[in-house]
Residue frames as a rotation matrix with the C-alpha (Angstrom) as fourth column:
UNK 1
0.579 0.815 0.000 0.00
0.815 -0.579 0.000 0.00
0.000 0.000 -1.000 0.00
UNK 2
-0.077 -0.651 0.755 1.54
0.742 -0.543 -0.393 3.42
0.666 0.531 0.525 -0.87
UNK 3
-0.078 0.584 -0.808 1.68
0.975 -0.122 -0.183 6.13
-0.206 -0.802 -0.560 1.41
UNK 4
0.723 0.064 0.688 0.63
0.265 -0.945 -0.190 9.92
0.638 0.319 -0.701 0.56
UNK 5
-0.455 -0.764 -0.457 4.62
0.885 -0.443 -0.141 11.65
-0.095 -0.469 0.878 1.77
UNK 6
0.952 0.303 -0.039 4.04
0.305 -0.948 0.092 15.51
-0.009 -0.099 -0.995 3.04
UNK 7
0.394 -0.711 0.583 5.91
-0.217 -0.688 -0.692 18.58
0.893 0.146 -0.425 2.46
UNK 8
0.655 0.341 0.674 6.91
-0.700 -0.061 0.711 17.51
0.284 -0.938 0.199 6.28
UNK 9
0.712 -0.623 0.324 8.59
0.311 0.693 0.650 14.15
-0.630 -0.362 0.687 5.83
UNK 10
0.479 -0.791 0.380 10.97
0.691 0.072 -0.720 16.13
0.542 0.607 0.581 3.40
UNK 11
0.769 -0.507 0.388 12.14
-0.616 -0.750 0.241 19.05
0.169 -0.425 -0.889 5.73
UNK 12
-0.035 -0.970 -0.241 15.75
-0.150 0.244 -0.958 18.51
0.988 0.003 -0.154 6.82
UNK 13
0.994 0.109 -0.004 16.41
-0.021 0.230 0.973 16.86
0.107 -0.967 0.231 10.06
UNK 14
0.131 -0.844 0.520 19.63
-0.882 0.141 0.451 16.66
-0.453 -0.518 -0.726 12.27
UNK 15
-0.041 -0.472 0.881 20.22
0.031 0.880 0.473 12.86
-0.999 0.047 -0.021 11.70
UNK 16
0.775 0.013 0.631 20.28
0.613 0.226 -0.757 13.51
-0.153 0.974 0.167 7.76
UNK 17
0.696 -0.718 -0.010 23.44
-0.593 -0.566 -0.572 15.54
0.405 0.404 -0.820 7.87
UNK 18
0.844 -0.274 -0.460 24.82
0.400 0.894 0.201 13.11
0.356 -0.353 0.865 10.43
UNK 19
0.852 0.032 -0.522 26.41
0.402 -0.678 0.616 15.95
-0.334 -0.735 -0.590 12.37
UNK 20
-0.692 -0.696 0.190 28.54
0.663 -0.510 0.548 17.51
-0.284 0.506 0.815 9.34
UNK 21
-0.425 -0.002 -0.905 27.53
-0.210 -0.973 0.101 21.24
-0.881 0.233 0.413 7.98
UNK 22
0.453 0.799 0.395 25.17
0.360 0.241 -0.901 21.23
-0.815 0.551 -0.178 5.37
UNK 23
0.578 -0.553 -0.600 28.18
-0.766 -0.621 -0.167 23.13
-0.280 0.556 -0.782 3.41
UNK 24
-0.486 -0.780 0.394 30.44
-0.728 0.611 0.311 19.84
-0.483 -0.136 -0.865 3.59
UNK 25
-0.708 0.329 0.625 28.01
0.460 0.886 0.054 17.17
-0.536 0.326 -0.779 2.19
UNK 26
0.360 0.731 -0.579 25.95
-0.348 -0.471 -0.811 19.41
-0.865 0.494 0.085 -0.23
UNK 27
0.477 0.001 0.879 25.66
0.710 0.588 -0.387 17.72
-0.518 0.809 0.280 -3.94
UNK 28
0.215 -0.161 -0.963 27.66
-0.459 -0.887 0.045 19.46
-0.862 0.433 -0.264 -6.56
UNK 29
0.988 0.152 0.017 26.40
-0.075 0.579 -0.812 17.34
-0.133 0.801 0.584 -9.78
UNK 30
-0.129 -0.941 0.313 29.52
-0.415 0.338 0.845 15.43
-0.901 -0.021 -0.434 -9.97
UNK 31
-0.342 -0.135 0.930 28.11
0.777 0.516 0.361 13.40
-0.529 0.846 -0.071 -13.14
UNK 32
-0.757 0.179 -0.629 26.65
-0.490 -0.792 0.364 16.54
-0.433 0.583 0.687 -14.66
UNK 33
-0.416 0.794 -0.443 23.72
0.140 0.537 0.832 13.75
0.899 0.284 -0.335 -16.46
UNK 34
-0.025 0.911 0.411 20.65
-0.608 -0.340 0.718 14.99
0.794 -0.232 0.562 -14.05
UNK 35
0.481 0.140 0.865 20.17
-0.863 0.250 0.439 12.20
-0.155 -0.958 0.241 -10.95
UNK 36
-0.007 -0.633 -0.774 23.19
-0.564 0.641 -0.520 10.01
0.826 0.433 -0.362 -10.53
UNK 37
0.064 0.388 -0.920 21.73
0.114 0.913 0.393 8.44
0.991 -0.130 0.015 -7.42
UNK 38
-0.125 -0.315 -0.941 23.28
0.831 0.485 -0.273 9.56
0.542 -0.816 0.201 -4.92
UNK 39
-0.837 0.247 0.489 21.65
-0.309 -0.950 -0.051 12.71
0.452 -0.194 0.871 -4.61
UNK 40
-0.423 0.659 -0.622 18.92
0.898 0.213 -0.385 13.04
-0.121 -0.722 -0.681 -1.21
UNK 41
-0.533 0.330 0.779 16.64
-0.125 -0.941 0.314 15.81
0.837 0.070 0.543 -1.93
UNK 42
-0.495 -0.338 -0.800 15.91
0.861 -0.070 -0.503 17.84
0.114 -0.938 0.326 1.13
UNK 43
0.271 0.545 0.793 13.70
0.166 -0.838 0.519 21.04
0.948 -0.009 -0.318 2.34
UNK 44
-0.440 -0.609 -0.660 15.36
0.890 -0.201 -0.409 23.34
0.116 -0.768 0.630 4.28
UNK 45
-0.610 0.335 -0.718 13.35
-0.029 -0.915 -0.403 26.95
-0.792 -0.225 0.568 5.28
UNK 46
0.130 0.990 -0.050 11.20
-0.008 -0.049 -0.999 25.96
-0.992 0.130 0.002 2.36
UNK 47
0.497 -0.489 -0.717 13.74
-0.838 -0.486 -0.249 25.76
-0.227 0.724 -0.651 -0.04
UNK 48
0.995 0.096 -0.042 15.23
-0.096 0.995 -0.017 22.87
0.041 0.021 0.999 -1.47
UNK 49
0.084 -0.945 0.317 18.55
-0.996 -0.067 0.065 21.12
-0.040 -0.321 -0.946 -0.79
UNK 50
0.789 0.540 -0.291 20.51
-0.507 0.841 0.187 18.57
0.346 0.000 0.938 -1.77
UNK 51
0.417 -0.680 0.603 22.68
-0.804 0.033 0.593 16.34
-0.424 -0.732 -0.533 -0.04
UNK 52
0.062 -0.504 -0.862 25.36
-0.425 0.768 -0.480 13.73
0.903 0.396 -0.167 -1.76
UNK 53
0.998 0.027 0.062 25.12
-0.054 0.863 0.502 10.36
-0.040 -0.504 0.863 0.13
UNK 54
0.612 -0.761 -0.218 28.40
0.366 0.516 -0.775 9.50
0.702 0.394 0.594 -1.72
UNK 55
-0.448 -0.808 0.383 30.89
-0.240 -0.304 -0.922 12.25
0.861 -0.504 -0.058 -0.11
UNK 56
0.484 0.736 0.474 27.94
-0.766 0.095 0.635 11.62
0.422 -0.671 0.610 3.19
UNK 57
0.866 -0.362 -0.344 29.88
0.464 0.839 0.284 8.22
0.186 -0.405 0.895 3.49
UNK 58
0.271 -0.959 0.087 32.75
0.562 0.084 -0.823 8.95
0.782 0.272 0.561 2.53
UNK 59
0.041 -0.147 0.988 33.10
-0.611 -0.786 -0.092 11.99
0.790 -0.600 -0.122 5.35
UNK 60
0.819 0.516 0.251 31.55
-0.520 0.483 0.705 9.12
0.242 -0.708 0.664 7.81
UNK 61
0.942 -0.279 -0.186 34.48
0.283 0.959 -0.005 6.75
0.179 -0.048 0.983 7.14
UNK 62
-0.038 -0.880 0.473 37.02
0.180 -0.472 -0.863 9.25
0.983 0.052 0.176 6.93
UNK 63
-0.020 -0.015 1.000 35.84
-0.811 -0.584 -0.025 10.67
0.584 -0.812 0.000 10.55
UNK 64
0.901 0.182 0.393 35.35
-0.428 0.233 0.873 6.99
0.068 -0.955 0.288 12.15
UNK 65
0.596 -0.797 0.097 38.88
0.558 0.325 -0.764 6.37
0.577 0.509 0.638 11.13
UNK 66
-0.357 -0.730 0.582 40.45
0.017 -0.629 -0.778 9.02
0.934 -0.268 0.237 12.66
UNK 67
0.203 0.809 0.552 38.06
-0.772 -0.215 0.598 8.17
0.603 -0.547 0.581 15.47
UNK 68
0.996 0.081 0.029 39.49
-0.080 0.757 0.649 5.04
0.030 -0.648 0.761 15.90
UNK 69
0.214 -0.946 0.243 43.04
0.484 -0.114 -0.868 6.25
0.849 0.303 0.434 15.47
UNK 70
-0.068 -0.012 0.998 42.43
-0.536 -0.843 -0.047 8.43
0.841 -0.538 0.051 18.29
UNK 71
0.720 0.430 0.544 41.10
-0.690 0.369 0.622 5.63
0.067 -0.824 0.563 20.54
UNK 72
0.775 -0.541 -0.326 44.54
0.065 0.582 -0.811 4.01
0.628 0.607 0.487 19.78
């Protein structure tokens, strides 16, 4: 069964930046060819916004790395 999404379940939450700056994981069409997947579209003050999953990981792995370098 399908559900009807609101303008609501797209606003931007905290746990979709995954406590990096919305400057640091913003999409900058890397393939230039319209939706290369790994774009999360996103409403922020009413305004849209999107967020690259790809560098999203990549930031993640890079920070629990040095996370566990630290705990070293």
């Amino acid at each position: 069964m399908a559900t009807h999404k609101t303008r609501k379940d797209f606003e931007l939450k905290p746990e979709d930046l995954e406590g990096f700056d919305i400057k640091d994981i913003k999409c900058h069409a890397c393939s230039g060819y319209g939706n290369c997947g790994y774009r999360m579209y996103r409403l922020l003050d009413g305004k849209p916004v999107l967020i690259c999953q790809l560098l999203k990981q990549q930031l993640i792995e890079e920070r629990d790395q040095q996370g566990t370098k630290a705990s070293k």
